[in-house]
Kinemage of the C-alpha trace (Angstrom):
@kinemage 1
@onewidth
@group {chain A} dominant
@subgroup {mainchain}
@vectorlist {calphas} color= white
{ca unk a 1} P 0.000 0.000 0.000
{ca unk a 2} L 1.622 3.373 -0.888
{ca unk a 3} L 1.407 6.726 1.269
{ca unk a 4} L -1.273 7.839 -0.521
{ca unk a 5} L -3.097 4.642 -0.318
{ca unk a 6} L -2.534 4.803 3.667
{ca unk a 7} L -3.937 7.884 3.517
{ca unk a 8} L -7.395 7.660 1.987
{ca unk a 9} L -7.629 4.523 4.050
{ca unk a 10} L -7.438 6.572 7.385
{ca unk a 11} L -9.577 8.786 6.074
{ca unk a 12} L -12.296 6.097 5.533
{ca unk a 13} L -15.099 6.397 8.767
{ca unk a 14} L -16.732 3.371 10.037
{ca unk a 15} L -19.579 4.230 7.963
{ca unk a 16} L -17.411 4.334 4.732
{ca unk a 17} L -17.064 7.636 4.475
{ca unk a 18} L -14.362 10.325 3.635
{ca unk a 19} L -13.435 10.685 8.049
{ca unk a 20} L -12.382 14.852 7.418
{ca unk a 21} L -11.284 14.759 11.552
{ca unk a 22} L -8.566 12.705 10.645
{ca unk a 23} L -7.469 15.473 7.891
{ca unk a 24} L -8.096 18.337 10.084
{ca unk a 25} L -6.058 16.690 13.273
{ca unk a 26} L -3.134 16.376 11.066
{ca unk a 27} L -3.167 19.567 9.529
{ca unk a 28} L -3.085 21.091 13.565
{ca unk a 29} L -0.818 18.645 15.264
{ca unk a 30} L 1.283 20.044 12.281
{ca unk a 31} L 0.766 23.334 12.906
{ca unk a 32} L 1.098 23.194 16.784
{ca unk a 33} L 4.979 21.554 15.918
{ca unk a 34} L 5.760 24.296 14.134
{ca unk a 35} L 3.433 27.459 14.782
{ca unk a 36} L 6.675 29.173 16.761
{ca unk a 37} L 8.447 29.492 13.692
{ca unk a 38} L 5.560 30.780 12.386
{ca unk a 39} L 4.653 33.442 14.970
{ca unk a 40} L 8.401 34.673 14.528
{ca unk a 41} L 8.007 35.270 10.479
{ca unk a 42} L 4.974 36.825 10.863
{ca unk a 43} L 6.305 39.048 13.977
{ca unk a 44} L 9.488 40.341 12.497
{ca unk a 45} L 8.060 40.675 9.543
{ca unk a 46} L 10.803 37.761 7.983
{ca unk a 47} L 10.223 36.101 4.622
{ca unk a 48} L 6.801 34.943 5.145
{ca unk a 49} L 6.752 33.685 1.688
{ca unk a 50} L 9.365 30.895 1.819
{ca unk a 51} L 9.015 30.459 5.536
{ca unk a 52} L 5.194 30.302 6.105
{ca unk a 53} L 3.179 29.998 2.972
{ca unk a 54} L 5.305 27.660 1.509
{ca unk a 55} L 5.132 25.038 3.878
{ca unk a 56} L 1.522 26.090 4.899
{ca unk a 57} L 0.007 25.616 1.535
{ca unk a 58} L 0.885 22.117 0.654
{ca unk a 59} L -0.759 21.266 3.927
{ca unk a 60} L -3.717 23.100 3.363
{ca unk a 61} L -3.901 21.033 0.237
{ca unk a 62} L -3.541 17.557 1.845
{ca unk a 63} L -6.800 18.634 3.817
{ca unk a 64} L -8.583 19.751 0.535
{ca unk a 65} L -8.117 21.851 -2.355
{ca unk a 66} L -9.059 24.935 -2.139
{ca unk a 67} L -8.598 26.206 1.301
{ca unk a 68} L -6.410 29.821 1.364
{ca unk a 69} L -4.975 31.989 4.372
{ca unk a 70} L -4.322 35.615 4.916
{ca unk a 71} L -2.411 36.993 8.428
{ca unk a 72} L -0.548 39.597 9.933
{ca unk a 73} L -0.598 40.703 12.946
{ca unk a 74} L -3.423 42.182 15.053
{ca unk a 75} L -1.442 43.110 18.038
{ca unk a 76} L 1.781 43.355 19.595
{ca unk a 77} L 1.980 39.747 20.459
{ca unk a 78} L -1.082 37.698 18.527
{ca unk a 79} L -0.785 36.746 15.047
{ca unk a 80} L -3.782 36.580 12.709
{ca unk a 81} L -4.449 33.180 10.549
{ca unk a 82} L -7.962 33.706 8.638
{ca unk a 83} L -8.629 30.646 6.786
{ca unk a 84} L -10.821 31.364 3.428
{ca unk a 85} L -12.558 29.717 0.723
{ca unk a 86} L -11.780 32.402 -1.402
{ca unk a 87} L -16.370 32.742 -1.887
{ca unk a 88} L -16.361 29.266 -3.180
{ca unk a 89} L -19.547 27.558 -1.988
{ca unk a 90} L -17.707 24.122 -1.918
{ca unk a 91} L -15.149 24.666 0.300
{ca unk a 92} L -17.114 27.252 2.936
{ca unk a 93} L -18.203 24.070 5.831
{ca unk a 94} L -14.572 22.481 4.911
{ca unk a 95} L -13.122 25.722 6.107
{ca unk a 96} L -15.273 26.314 8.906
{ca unk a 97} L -15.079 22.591 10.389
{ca unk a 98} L -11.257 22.693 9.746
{ca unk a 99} L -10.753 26.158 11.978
{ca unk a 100} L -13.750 24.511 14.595
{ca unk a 101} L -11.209 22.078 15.112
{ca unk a 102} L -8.157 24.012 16.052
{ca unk a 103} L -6.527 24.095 19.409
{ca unk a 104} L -6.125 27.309 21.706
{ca unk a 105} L -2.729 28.714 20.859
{ca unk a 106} L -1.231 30.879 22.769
{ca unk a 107} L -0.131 33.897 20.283
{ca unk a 108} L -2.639 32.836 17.439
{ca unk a 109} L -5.953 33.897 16.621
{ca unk a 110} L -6.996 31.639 14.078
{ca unk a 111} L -10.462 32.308 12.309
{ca unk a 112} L -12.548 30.665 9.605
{ca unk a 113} L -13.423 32.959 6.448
{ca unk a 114} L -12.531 36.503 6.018
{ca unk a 115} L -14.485 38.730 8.272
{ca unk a 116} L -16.290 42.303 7.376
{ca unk a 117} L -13.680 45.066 7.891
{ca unk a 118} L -14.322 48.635 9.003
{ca unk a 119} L -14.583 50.180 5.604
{ca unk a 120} L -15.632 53.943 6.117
{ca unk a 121} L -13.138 56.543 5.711
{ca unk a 122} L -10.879 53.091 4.076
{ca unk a 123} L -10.004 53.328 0.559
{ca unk a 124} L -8.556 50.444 -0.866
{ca unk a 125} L -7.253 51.484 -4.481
{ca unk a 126} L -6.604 48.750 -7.282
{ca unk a 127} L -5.278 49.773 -10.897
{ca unk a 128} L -5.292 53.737 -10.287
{ca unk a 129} L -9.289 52.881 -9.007
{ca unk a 130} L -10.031 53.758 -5.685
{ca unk a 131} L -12.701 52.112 -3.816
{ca unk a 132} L -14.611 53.304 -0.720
{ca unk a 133} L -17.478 54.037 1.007
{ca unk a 134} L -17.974 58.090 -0.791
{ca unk a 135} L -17.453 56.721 -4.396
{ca unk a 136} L -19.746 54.144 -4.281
{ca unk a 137} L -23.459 53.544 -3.807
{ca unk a 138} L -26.338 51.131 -4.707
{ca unk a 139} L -30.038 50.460 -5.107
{ca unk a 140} L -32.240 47.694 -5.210
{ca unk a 141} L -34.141 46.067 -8.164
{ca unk a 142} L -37.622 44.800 -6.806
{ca unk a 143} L -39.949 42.147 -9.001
{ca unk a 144} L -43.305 41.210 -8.055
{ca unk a 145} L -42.724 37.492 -9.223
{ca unk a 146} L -39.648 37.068 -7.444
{ca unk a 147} L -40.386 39.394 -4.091
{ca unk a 148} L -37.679 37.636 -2.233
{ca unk a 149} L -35.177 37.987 -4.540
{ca unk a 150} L -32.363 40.251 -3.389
{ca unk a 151} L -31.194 42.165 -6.467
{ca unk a 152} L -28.992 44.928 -6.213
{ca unk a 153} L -27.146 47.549 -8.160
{ca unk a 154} L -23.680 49.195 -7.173
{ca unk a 155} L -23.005 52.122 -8.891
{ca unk a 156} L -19.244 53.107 -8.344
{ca unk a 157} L -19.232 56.606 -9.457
{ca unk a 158} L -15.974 56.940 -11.283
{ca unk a 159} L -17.132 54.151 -13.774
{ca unk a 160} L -16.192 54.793 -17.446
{ca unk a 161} L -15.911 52.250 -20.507
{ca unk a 162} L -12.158 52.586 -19.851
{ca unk a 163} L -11.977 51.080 -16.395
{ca unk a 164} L -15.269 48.941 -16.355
{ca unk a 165} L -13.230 45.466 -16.243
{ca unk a 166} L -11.265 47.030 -13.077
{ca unk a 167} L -14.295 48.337 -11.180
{ca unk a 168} L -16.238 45.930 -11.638
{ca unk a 169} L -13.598 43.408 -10.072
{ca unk a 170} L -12.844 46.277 -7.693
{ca unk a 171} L -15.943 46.709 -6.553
{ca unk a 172} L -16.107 42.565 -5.900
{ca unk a 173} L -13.294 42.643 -3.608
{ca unk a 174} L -14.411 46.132 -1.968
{ca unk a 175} L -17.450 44.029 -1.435
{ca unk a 176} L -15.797 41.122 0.246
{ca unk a 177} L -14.201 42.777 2.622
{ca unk a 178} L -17.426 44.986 3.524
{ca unk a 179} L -19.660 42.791 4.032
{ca unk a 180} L -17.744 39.553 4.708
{ca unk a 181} L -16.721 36.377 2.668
{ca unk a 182} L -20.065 34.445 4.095
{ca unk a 183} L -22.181 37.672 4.146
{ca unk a 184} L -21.130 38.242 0.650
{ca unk a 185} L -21.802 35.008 -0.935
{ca unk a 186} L -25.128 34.323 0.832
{ca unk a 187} L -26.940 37.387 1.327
{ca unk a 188} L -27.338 39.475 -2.458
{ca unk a 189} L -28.738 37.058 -4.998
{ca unk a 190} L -28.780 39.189 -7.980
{ca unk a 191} L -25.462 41.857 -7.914
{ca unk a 192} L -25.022 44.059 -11.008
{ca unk a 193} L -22.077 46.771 -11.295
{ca unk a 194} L -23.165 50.073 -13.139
{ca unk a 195} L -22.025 53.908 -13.857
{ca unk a 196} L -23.556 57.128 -12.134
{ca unk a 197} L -25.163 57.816 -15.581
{ca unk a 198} L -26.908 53.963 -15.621
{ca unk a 199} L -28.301 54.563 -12.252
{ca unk a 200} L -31.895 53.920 -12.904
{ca unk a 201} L -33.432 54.808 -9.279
{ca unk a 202} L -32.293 56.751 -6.254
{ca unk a 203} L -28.802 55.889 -5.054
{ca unk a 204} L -28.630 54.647 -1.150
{ca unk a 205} L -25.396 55.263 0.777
{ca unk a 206} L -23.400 52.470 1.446
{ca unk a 207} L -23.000 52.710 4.635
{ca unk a 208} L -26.852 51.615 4.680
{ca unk a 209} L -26.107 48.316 2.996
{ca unk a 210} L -25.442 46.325 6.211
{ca unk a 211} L -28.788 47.211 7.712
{ca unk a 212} L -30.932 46.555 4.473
{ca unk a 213} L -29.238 43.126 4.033
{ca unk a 214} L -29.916 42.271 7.849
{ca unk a 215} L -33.712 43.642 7.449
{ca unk a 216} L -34.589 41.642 4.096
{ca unk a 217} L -32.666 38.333 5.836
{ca unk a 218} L -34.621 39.115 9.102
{ca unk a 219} L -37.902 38.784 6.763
{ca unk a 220} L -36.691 35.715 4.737
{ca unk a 221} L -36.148 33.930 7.872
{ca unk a 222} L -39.390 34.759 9.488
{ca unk a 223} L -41.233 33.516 6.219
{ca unk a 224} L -39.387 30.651 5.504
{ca unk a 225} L -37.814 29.319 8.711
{ca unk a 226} L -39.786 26.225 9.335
{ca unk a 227} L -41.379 26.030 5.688
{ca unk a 228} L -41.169 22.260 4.752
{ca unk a 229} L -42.174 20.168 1.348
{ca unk a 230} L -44.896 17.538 2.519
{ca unk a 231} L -46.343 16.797 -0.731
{ca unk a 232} L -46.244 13.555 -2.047
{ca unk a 233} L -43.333 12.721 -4.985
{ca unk a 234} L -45.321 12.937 -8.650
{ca unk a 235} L -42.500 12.335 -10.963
{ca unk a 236} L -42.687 12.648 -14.944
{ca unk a 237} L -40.080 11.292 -17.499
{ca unk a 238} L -39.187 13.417 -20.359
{ca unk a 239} L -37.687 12.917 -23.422
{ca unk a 240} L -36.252 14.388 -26.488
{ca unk a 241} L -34.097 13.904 -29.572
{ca unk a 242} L -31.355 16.229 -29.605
{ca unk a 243} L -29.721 18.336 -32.441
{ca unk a 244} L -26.905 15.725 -32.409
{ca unk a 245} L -29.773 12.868 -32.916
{ca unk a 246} L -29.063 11.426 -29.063
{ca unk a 247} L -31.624 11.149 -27.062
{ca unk a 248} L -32.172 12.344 -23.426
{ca unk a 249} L -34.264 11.765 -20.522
{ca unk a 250} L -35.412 12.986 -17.412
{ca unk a 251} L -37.270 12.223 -14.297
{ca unk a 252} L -38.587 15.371 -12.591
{ca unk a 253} L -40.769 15.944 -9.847
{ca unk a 254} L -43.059 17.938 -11.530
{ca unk a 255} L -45.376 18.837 -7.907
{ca unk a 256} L -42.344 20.032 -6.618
{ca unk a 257} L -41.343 22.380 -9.468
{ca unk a 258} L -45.135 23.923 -8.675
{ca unk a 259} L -44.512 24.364 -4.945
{ca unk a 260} L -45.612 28.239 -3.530
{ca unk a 261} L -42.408 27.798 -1.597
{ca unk a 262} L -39.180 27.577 -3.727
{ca unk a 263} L -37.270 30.504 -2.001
{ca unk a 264} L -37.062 28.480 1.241
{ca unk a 265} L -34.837 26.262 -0.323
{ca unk a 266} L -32.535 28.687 -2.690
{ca unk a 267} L -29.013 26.582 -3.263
{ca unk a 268} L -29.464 24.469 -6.314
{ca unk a 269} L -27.121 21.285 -6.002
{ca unk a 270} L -26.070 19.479 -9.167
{ca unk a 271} L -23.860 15.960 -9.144
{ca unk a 272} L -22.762 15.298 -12.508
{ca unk a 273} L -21.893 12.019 -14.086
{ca unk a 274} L -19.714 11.286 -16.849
{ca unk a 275} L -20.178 8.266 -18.962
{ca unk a 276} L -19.186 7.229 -22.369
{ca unk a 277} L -21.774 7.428 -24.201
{ca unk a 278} L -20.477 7.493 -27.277
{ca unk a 279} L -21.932 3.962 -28.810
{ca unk a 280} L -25.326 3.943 -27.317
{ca unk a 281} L -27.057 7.333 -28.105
{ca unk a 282} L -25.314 9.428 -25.499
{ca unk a 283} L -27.119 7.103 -22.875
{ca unk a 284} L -25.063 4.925 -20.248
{ca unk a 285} L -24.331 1.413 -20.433
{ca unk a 286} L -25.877 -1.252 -17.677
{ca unk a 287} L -23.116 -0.935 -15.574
{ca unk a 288} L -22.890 2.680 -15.529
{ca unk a 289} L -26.632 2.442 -15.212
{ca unk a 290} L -26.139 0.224 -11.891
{ca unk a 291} L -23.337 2.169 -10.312
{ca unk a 292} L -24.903 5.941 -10.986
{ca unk a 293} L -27.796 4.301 -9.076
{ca unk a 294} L -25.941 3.030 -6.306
{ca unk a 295} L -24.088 6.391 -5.954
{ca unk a 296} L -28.029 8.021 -6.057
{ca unk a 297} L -29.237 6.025 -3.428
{ca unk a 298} L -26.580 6.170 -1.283
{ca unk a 299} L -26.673 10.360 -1.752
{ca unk a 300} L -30.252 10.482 -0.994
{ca unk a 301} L -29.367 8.640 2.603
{ca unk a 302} L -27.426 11.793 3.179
{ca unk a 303} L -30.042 14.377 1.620
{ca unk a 304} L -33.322 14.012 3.427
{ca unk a 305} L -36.226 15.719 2.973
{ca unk a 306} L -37.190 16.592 6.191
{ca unk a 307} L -33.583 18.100 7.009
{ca unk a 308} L -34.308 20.161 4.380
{ca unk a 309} L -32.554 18.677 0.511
{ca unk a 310} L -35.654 18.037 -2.051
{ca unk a 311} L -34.932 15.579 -4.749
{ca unk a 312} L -35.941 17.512 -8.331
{ca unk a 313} L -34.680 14.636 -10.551
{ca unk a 314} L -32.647 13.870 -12.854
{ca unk a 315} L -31.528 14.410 -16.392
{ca unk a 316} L -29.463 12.007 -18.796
{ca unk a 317} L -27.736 13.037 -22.351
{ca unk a 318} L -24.869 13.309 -24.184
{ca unk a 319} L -23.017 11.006 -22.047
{ca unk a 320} L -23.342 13.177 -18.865
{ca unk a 321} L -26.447 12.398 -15.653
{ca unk a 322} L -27.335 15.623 -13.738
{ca unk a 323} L -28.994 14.987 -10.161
{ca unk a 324} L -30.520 17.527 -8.818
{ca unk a 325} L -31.248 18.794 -5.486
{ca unk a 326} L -32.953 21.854 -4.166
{ca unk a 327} L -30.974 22.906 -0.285
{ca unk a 328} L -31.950 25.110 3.145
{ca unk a 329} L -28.060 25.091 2.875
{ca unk a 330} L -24.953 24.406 0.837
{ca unk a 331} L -22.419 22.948 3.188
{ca unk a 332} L -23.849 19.097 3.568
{ca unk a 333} L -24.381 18.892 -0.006
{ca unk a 334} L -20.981 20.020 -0.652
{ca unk a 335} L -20.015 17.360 2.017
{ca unk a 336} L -22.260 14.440 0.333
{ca unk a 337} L -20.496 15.476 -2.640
{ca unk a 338} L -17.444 15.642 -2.220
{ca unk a 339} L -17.740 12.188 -0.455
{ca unk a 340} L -18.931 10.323 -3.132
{ca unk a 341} L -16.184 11.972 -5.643
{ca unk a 342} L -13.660 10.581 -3.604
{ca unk a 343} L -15.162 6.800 -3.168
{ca unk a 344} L -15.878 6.202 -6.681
{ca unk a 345} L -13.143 8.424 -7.919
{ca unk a 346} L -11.917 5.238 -9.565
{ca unk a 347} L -15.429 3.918 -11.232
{ca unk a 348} L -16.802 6.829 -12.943
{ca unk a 349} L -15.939 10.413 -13.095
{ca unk a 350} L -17.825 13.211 -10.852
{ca unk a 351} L -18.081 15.937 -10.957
{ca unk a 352} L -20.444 18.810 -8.846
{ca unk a 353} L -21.546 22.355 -8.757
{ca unk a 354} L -23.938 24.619 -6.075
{ca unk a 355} L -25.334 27.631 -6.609
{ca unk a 356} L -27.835 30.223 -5.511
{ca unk a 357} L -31.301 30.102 -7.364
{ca unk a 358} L -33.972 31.397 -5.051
{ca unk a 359} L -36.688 31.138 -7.766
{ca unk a 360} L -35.429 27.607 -9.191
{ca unk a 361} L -34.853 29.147 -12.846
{ca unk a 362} L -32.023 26.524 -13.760
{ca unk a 363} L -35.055 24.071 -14.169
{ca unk a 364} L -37.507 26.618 -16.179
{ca unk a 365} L -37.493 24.222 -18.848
{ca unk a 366} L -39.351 21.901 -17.372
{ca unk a 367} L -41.802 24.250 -15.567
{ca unk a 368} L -43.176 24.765 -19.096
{ca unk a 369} L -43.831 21.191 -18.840
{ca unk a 370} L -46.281 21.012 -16.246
């Protein structure tokens, strides 16, 4: 058995699944051996990029990819360690388990995600741009079919056709830091970037962004909080003939693409299967048939209902099967996920995506079905 080998297998739970405690213990009994070093780069300001993040990184990576860092310090004796996803849905619960399961250092204040920062009277300037609280302002687009839809426009107010690519990314990061990496990625559904002269309604200050985002989440909550799907699965299969002359076919719970109550479950998760295809109409052969079914059932163990993860179906073409789940949250799917990748890593490829669709407008197509 090689290293590698050794180390998937201690990985493995009781239960057969990917055991992340293992991979987060390792990563801080590592740390803990060396975190002196560390506070002394970061202190006296020595090479932190050979010293720190060079040996941090590749650690990091053993946990999963994907997981970043920032530090300095924050006072005269405690260094900083912010762990981040960088906004990536996938990796947010990794990163927040993973810090969960440090030990008190002495010297260290060690923190999942990047936190909101004091922006006003901070400018933080990118490519000759500056970015701050006087130069940049926003309103909010409101539609009666989506009413809890949070759609909003920042209009930075130096915004030309010259510099549009960097305020736009500017703005992002500005963003970020204002609000918060978790804040950020969870709380604006809809985020558009325009000019002064594009403003189409009345600009609000920024500095009243925080307590508009904490009123409409306040409301969402209240409405939604202990919303559930009761009705009974009523599943239709679809099928078409492609351009390419393969066929596809879904399964969708059409009932559930009806439901009153879509926003209360507003992270579409997608596991994607890759087959070949390629000698039977795009469509999977028995075995792949037998194993994608497997991997289904087992995911749907994970995914309940009543914990909040609603089955939509499924959809097969091209040599590719999309499952599809509608989530209260992102992190457990991301979780399930990333679980299965790694156990069948060597029987089919996997692949997975989530992403924010409070209306459920990825599956519009089959809406016009029912």
């Amino acid at each position: 058995m090689t290293e590698q080998e050794k180390k998937e297998f201690e990985r493995l739970g009781a239960d057969g699944k990917i055991d992340m405690t293992v991979a987060y213990a390792n990563f801080w009994n590592w740390f803990s051996e060396n975190e002196k070093s560390f506070w002394n780069v970061v202190k006296n300001k020595g090479n932190i990029e050979e010293d720190f993040f060079n040996k941090i990184a590749p650690k990091l990576k053993e946990v999963k990819e994907g997981i970043f860092y920032l530090t300095g310090m924050i006072d005269e004796n405690t260094v900083d360690l912010i762990l981040t996803a960088d906004g990536n849905t996938l990796n947010i619960g990794f990163v927040e388990e993973l810090v969960a399961a440090a030990p008190v250092i002495d010297g260290w204040l060690l923190r999942a995600l990047k936190p909101p920062l004091v922006m006003d009277g901070t400018n933080i300037s990118m490519n000759d741009c500056d970015f701050n609280t006087d130069n940049i302002s926003f309103y909010a687009n409101e539609y009666p079919q989506y009413p809890d839809e949070i759609d909003l426009v920042f209009v930075h107010h130096d915004l030309t056709e010259v510099n549009k690519k960097a305020i736009e990314n500017g703005t992002y990061i500005f963003l970020d830091n204002y609000l918060g990496e978790l804040d950020f990625l969870t709380n604006i559904d809809v985020l558009k970037i325009a000019g002064k002269d594009e403003a189409e309604k009345e600009l609000i200050p920024m500095d009243k962004l925080k307590s508009y985002l904490n009123w409409r989440q306040k409301e969402f909550v209240e409405k939604y909080d202990n919303v559930r799907y009761t009705v009974e699965n009523s599943f239709s299969i679809f099928e078409a003939e492609l351009q390419s002359g393969n066929m596809l076919i879904a399964v969708i719970d059409v009932g559930l693409l009806n439901w009153d109550s879509k926003a209360s479950h507003p992270w579409i998760a997608v596991l994607k299967f890759k087959y070949d295809g390629s000698n039977s109409n795009g469509m999977p052969q028995k075995h792949d048939y037998s194993l994608m079914d497997e991997i289904e059932d087992k995911i749907a163990l994970d995914l309940k209902n009543e914990d909040g993860y609603l089955y939509v179906g499924r959809e097969t073409a091209e040599s590719v099967r999309e499952v599809y789940f509608a989530c209260r949250d992102f992190r457990e799917p991301a979780k399930v996920f990333f679980n299965v990748q790694q156990l069948y890593s060597d029987d089919i490829e996997i692949e997975y995506e989530i992403y924010k669709d409070k209306y459920w407008q990825s599956f519009k197509r089959y809406m016009k079905q029912v």
